[in-house]
C-alpha positions in Angstrom: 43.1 270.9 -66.3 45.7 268.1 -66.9 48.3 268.3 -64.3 52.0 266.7 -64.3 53.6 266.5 -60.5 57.2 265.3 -61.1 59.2 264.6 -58.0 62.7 263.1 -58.6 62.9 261.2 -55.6 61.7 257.8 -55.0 57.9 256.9 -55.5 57.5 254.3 -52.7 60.0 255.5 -50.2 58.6 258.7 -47.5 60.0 261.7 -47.8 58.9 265.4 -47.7 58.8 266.2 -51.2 56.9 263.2 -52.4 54.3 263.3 -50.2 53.9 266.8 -51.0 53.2 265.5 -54.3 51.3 263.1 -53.3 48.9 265.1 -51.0 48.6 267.4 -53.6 47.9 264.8 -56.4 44.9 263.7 -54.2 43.3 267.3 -53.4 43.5 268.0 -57.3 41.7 264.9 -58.4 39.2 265.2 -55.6 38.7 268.6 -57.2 38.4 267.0 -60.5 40.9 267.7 -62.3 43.5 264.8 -63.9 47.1 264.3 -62.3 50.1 262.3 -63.4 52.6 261.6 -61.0 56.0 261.5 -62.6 58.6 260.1 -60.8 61.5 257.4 -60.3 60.6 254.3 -58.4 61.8 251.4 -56.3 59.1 249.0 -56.3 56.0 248.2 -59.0 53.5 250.7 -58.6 49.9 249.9 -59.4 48.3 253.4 -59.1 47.1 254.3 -63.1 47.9 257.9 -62.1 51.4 257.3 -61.7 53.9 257.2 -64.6 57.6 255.7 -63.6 60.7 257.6 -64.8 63.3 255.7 -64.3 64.9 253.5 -61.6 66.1 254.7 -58.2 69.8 254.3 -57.0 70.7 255.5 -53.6 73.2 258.0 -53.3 74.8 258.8 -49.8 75.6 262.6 -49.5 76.3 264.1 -46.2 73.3 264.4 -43.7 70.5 262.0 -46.2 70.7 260.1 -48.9 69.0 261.1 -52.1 67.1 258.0 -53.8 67.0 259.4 -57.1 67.5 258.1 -60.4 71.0 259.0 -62.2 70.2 257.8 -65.6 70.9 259.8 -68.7 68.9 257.7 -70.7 65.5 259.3 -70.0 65.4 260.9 -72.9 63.0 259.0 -75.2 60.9 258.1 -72.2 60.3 261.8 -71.5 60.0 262.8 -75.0 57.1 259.5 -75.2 55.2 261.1 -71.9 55.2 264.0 -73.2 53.8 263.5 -76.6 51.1 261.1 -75.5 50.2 263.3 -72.4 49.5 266.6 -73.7 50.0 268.4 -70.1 48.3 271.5 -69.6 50.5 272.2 -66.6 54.3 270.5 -66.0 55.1 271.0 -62.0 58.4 270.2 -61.4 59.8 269.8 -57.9 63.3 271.0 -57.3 63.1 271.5 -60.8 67.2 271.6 -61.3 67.5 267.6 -59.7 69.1 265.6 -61.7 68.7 263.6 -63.8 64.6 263.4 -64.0 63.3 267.3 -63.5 66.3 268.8 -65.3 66.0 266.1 -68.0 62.0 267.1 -68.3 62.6 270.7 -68.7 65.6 270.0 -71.5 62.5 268.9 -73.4 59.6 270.8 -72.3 59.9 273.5 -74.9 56.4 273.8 -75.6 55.0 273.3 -72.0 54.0 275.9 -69.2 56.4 275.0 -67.2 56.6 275.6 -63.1 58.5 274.8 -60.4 58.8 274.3 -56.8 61.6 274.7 -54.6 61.9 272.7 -51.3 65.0 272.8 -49.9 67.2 275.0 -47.7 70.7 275.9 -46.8 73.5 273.2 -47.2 71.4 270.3 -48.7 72.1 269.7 -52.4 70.4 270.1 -55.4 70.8 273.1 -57.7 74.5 272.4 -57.0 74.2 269.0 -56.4 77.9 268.1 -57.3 77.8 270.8 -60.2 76.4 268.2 -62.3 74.6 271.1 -63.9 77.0 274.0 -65.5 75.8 278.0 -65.1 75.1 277.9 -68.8 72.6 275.0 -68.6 71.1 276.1 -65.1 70.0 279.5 -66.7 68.8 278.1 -70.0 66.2 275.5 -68.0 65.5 278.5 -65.7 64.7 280.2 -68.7 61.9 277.9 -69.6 60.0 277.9 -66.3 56.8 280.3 -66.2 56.8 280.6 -62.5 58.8 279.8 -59.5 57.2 278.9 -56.1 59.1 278.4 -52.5 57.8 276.4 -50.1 59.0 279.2 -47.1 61.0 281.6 -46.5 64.1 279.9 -46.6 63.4 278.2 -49.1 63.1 280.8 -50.9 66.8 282.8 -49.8 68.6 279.4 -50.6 66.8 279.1 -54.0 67.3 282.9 -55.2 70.6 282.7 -54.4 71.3 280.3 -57.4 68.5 280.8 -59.7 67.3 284.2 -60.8 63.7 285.1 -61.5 60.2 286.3 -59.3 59.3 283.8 -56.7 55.7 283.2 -55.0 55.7 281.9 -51.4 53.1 279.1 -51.2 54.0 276.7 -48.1 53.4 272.9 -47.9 49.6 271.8 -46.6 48.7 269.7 -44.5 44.8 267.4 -44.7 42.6 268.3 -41.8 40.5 265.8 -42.7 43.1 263.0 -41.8 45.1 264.7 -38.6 42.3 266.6 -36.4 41.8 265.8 -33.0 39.1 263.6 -33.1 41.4 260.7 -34.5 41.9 257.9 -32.4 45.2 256.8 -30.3 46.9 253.8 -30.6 45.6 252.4 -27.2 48.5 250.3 -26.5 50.4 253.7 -25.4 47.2 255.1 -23.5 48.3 253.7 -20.0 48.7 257.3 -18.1 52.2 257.7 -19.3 53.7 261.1 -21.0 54.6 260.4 -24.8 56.9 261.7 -26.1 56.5 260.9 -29.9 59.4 261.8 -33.1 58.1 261.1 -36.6 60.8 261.1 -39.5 63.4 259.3 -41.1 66.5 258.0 -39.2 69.4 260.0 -40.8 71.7 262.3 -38.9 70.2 265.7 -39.7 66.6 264.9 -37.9 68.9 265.1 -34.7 67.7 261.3 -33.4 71.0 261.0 -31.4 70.1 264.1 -29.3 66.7 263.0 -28.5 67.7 260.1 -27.3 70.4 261.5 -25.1 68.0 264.0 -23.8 65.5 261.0 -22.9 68.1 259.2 -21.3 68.9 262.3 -18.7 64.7 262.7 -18.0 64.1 258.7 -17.8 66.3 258.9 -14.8 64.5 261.8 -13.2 60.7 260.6 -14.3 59.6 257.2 -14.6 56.0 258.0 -16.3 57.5 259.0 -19.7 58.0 256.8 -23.1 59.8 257.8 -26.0 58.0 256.5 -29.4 60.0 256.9 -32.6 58.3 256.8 -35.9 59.7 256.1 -39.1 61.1 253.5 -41.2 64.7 251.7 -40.3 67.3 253.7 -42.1 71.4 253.7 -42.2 71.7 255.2 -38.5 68.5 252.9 -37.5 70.7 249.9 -35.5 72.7 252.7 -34.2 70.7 254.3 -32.2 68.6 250.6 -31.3 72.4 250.3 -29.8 72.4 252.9 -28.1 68.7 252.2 -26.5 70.1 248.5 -25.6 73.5 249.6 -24.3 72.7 252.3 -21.9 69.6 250.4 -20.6 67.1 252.9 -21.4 63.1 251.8 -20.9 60.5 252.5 -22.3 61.8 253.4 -26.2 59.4 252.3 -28.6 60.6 251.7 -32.3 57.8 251.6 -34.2 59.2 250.9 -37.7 57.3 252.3 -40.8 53.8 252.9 -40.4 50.8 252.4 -42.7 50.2 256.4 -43.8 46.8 255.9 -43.0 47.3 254.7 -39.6 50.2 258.3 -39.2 47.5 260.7 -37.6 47.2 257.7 -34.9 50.8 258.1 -33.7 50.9 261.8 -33.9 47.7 261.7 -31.4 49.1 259.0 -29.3 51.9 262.2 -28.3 51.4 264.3 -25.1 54.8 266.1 -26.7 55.9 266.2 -30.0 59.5 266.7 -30.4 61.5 267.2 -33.7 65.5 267.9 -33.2 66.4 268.2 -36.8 70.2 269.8 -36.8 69.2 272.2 -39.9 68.3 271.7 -43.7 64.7 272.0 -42.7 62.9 274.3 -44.9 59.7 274.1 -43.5 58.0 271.8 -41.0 55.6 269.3 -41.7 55.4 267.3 -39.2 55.0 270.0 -37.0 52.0 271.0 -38.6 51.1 267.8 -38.9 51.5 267.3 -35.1 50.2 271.0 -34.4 46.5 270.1 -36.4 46.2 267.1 -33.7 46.7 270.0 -31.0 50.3 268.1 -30.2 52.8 271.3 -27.8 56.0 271.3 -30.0 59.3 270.8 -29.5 62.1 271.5 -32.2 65.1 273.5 -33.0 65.2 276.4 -33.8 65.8 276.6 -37.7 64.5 278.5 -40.2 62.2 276.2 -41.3 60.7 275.1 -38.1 60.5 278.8 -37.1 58.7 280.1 -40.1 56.3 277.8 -38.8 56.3 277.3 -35.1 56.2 281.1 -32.9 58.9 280.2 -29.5 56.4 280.0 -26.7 53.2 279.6 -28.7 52.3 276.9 -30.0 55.7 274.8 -28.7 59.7 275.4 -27.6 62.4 276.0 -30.2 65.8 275.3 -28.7 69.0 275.7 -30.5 70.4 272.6 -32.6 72.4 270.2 -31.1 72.3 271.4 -27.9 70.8 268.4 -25.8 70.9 270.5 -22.6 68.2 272.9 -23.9 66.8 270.4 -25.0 66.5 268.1 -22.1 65.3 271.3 -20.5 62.3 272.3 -22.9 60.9 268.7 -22.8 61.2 269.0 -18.9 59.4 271.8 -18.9 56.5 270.4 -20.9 56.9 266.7 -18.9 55.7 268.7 -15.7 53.8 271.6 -17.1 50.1 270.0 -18.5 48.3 273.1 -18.4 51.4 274.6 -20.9 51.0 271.5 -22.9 47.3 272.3 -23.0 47.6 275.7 -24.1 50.5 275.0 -26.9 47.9 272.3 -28.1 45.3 275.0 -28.9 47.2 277.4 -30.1 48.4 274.8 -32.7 44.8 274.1 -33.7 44.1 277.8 -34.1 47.6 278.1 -36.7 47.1 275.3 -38.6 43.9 276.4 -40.9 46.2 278.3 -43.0 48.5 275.6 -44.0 45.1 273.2 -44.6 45.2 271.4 -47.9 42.4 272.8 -50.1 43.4 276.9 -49.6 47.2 275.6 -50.6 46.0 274.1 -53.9 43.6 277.1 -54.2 46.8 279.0 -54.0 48.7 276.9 -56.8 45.8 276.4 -59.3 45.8 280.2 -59.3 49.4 280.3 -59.5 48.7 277.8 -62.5 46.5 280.5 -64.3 48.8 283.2 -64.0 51.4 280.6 -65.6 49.9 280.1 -68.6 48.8 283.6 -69.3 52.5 283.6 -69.2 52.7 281.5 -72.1 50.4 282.7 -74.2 51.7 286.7 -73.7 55.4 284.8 -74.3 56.2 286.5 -70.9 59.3 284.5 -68.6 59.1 285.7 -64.7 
């Protein structure tokens, strides 16, 4: 089957929705099949497999910033891919983002067409400064054969704009690359309790209440580090400041790190901790972390609890709240045995969301697709 995986975000730059695509890209090659990446970029891009759409802009929106591409000359260049391509399959995701995915579908008359929806309440995209009228939402909605939500609340924000049958089908995560048999990074292996964050640096992934809750336990309990992971962002010197201001040891910015060397930080954590303030729509670095047999702790959205069970496999607090969660990552600080027992729970959870049964999941989902097409049947 020839596969297209278009993600209108950045290429080069990390983010949940390309390296779904990504990760998903890889698992249907290794299974033989031939993938196209479409999808705006920053930076030149060697992979044959990936086909650039356009140039990326960052645009600042409240909570993240979107690196998309805004042009509305894409036209030609989709019409060109198209033609020469001859997809079996067009996978769009966030199939209403402009300009690229929306842009794709204007065209894709003649394409089984599906799409994925990612996000969740309050982030933008199917209303993403109304760039996209009622009229023209309904007639690209119109030429999807199937819909697919990464979780449950992704699917309530979704259906609230966009008519039509959804399937669940949740992000996956390689147990091949994060198991518990990777290695540490042994410079962080000295007896001390890591505490470990993996993400970007922008407001909603809750960075600021983290570091506040350190702060209060660093004064209580000198055998803990804090090691943030993720590239420098907008908020990045901000919360450097705050490290160097309030004289707080033992915070390690790491910076980006190589993707393969990820699983490496993830099993250098005793606790994993991920304060995101809401727009999460799933979790994946909790399953990431939860496949290394990492105890959790998060807020308690609807994304992270579709995915983590309160007492289980880690601690959900409420957002924003650094009290609770000062208190939750106490409790894990002097509990080991509790850490122990989150850690293999998470192990025991995680098969589900493994890589392979996902795309299982979606080449099925593929199939029903274009029996869709054929019997000229919309869902």
């Amino acid at each position: 089957m020839k596969i297209a995986l278009v993600s209108p975000y950045d290429y080069v730059h990390p983010g949940g929705v390309i390296n779904h695509v990504l990760a998903l890209s890889h698992e249907f090659t290794r299974m033989g099949h031939e993938v196209k990446v479409l999808a705006p970029t920053s930076d030149e891009v060697s992979d044959p497999n990936f086909i650039k759409m356009g140039r990326v802009f960052p645009i600042s929106v409240p909570g993240t910033v979107l690196r998309i591409s805004p042009s509305l000359r894409l036209a030609s260049r989709i019409n060109r891919v198209l033609e020469e391509e001859k997809f079996d399959i067009i996978h769009l995701h966030e199939p209403f983002m402009p300009m690229l995915c929306s842009a794709i579908l204007k065209y894709a008359d003649d394409f089984v067409n599906v799409g994925t929806f990612h996000a969740c309440n309050g982030r933008p995209g199917y209303h993403f400064g109304r760039p996209i009228s009622s009229w023209m939402l309904n007639n690209r909605n119109k030429k999807l054969y199937g819909r697919i939500a990464v979780s449950p609340a992704a699917y309530r924000y979704a259906s609230r704009f966009v008519p039509g049958e959804f399937t669940q089908i949740p992000n996956g995560v390689s147990l091949e690359r994060f198991n518990p048999s990777v290695r540490p990074v042994e410079e962080y292996m000295d007896g001390k309790i890591n505490i470990v964050f993996v993400g970007r640096f922008e407001k909603r992934k809750g960075v600021k209440y983290l570091l506040h809750a350190y702060k209060h336990l660093k004064e209580e309990y000198d055998n803990i580090r804090l090691i943030l992971v993720g590239p420098g962002d907008f908020e990045w010197p901000k919360y450097k400041q705050y490290v160097l201001l309030n004289r707080i040891h033992d915070v390690v910015f790491t910076g980006e790190v190589d993707n393969a060397e990820l699983p490496r930080w993830y099993q250098t954590a005793d606790i994993f901790c991920s304060p995101a303030t809401g727009q999460e729509s799933f979790g994946m670095v909790l399953i990431e972390a939860m496949a290394l047999g990492k105890p959790i702790v998060a807020t308690n959205n609807e994304g992270y609890a579709s995915v983590v069970t309160d007492g289980k496999e880690g601690l959900l607090v409420k957002p924003r709240d650094t009290r609770m969660l000062t208190e939750a990552l106490r409790r894990l600080i002097l509990d080991k045995s509790l850490r122990e027992e989150m850690g293999k729970h998470g192990i025991e959870t995680v098969p589900q969301y493994d890589w392979t049964s996902v795309a299982n999941r979606i080449l099925s989902f593929y199939d029903t697709a274009i029996e869709k097409k054929k019997n000229n049947q919309w869902s």
